[in-house]
N, C-alpha and C positions, 0 to 999 in steps of 0.2 A: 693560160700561161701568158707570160707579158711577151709582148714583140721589144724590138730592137729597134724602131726605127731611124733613133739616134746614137745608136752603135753602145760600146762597154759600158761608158760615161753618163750617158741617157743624155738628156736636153739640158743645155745651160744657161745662162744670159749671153755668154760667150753669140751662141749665134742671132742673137739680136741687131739689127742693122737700124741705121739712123731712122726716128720716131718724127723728126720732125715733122709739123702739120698735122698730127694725130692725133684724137684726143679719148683718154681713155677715162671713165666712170668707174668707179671704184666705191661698194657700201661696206663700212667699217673699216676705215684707211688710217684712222690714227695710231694703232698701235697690230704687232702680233703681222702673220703673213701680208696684209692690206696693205701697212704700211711701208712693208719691206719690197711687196710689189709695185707700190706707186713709185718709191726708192729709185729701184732698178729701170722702170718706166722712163722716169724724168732723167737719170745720166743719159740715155737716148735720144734727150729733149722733146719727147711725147709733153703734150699737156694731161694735167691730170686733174680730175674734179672730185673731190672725196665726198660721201656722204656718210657724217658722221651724228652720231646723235650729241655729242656732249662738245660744245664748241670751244672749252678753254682747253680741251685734250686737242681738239685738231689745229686751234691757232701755235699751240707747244709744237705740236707735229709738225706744221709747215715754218717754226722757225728752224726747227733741228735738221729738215729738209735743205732752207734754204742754204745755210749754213754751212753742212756738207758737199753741197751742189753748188750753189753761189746763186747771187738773187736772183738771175735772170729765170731761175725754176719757175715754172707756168704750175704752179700748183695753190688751188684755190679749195674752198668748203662750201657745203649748202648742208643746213642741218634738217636730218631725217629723223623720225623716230620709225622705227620698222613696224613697232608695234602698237604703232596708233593709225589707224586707216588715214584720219584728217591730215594727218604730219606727210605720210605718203603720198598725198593728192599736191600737200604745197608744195612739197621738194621736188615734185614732176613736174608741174608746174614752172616754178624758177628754172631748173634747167632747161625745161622747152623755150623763156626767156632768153637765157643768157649763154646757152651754149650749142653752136649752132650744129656741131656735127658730134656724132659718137661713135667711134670705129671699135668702142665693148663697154658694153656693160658688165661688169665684172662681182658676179653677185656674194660679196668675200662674206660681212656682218654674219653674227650667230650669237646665240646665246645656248649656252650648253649646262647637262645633268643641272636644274634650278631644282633645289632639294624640298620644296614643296611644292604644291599645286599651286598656281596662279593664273589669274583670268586678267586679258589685255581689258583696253577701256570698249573695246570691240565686242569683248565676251568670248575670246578664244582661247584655249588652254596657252599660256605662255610663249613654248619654243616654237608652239606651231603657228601661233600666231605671229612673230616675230623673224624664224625662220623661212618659213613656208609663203604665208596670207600676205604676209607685207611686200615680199620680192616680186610676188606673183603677180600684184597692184603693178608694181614700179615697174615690170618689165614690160606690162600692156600699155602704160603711159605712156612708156618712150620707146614701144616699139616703132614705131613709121621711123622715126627721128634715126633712129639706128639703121634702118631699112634703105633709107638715102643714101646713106656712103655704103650700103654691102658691109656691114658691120656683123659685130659676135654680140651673141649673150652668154657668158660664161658662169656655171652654175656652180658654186664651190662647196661640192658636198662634202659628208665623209663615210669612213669605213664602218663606222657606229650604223649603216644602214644596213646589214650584218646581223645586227643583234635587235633583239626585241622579239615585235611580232612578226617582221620582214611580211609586214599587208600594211591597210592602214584600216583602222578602226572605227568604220562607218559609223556603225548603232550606237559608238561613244567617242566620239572624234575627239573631244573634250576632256576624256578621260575622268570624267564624274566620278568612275566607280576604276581602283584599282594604278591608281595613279605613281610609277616611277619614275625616278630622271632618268635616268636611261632610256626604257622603254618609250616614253615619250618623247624625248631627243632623237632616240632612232626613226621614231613614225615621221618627225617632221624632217630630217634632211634626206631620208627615204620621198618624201611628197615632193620635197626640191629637185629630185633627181627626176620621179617622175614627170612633175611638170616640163622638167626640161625633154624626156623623151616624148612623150607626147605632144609638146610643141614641134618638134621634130618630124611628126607623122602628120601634123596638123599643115605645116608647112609645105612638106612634100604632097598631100594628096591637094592642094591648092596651088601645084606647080611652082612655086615661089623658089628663088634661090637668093634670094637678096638679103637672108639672113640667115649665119649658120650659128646651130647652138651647141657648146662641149660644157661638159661633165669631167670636173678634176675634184681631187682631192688632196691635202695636204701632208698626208702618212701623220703621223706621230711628231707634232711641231712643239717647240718651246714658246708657245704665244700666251697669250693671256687669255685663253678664253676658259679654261676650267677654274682659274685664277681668281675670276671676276664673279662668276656666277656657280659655281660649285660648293659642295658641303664641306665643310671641315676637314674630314677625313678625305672626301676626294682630292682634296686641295694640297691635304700631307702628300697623297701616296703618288701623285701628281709629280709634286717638288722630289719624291725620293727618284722618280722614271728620268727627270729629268738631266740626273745626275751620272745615265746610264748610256749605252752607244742604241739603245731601244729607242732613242727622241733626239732627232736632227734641229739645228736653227731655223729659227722663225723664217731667218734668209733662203733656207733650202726649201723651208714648206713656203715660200711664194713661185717657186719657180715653176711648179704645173699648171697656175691659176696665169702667170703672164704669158706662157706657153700657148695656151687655150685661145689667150685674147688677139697672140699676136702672130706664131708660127704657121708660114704659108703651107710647109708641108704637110700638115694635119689634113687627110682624108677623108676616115672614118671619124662621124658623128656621134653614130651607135655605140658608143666606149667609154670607158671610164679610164682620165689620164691619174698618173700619181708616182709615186716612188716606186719601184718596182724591185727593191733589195729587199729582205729577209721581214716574211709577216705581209709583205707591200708595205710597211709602215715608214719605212725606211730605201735607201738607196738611191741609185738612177732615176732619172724621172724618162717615164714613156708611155704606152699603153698598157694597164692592166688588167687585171681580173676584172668582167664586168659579171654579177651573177642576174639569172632571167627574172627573180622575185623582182628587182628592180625595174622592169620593163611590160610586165603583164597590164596586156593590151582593155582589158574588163576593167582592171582597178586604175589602173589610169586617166580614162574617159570619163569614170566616175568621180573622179577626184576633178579632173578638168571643171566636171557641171557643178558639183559641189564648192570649189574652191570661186569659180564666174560669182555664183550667187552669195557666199560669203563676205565676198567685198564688194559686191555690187558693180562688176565689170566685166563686157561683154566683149572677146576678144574678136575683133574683127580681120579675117585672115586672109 
């Protein structure tokens, strides 16, 4: 059952306090919760670094930014592709260059239900490659850098980790044989969530506190990600949801993922933040439901070694 910790209302940008000298990291910031998060960031005067794949979408983004906010917004791009290992090395890279502090990593980017099977240039099933394999790069790159200032890595799952096979699918990670969007969209932001708890345990039994990691998710947003990469018919039945009180704005579904990056009062690690009104899809943002499939300690550490040797990096804790 959800706690309360920010009473009727849940969390809102309302308790946000000035940003200034902060600089927050942000994957898929040009449109959809990312956007809306970086948004809310910068009125605080946080600097924000987006990593976007498509850079005439994010240079639009940071004019409509500037725009609403007025030029002195500290809001800049470095283009990623998530699902190209090589793109993930230079984008860690340039920021290791030019951005000297990170007080979150804010791992927003997704790509969701892709209605056939596809292999990145990597060779990984799509979302998982994309979701999962690329974050999980970008987050060992720039872990120290985050470790400096006592910073977050904030992992923006979703509730689709729920449905599927609620494991992950060793003997087919890939999904060769038996391939859905769904299903495989759940395995991969299920892997995100894992990573992030297992980072978590990884941290703690190496004494460390110089980097805490939350797990939020969006509920049910008006964003573009079923938009962009979903089937025809998802994409109808998508547009008819979101004509319903079932799907909040994009603005509300950023509010757990800034929460995560930025609220001192967050305790507990081990949880999953989000809307906590009707379904959790909707509502209050606070702590919600976490279920344990999410956190089993076996498929975890499996996934940990599996995930090191797929991209070729070795987390040093």
């Amino acid at each position: 059952m959800a706690d309360a910790t920010f009473g009727p209302k849940g969390w809102t940008p309302e308790r946000l306090d000035d940003q200034s000298g902060k600089t927050y990291i942000i994957t898929g910031a040009n449109a959809g919760a990312g956007f809306q998060a970086a948004r809310i960031l910068l009125k605080k005067n946080a600097k924000v670094v987006m990593l976007n794949r498509s850079p005439e979408k994010s240079e639009a983004a940071i004019v409509d930014l500037k725009q609403e906010i007025g030029a002195k917004a500290d809001v800049s791009f470095i283009r990623i592709d998530l699902s190209v290992l090589d793109s993930v090395r230079e984008a860690a890279e340039e920021v290791l260059k030019t951005v000297p502090r990170i007080d979150a990593l804010i791992n927003n980017a997704a790509i969701a239900q892709v209605p056939t099977r596809k292999l990145t240039v990597d060779g990984f099933e799509s979302q998982l490659g994309t979701n999962h394999y690329g974050h999980f790069l970008l987050n060992g790159l720039l872990f120290d850098r985050i470790a400096e200032c006592k910073g977050r890595i904030v992992v923006v799952a979703s509730l689709g980790y729920n449905m599927g096979l609620k494991t992950i699918k060793f003997d087919d990670i890939n999904w060769d044989d038996g391939y859905g969007a769904n299903t495989a969209y759940s395995q991969s932001k299920l892997a995100q969530m894992m990573f992030a708890y297992e980072l978590q345990d990884r941290l703690a039994a190496a004494g460390r506190k110089d980097v805490e990691v939350f797990v939020c998710h969006p509920g049910s947003s008006a964003t573009s990600l079923i938009t962009t990469s979903g089937s025809r018919t998802m994409r109808f039945i998508w547009w008819l949801m979101t004509k319903t009180p079932m799907v909040q704005t994009a603005e509300q579904g950023s509010y757990p993922e800034v929460m995560c990056a930025t609220e001192q009062a967050l305790s507990e690690q081990r949880a999953l933040y989000g809307p906590t009104g009707r379904m959790e899809a909707v509502g209050p943002v606070d702590k919600g439901t976490l279920n344990v499939h999410a956190h089993d300690k076996t498929v975890m550490e499996r996934l940990w070694q599996v995930s090191e040797k797929a991209v070729g990096f070795e987390w040093k804790l």
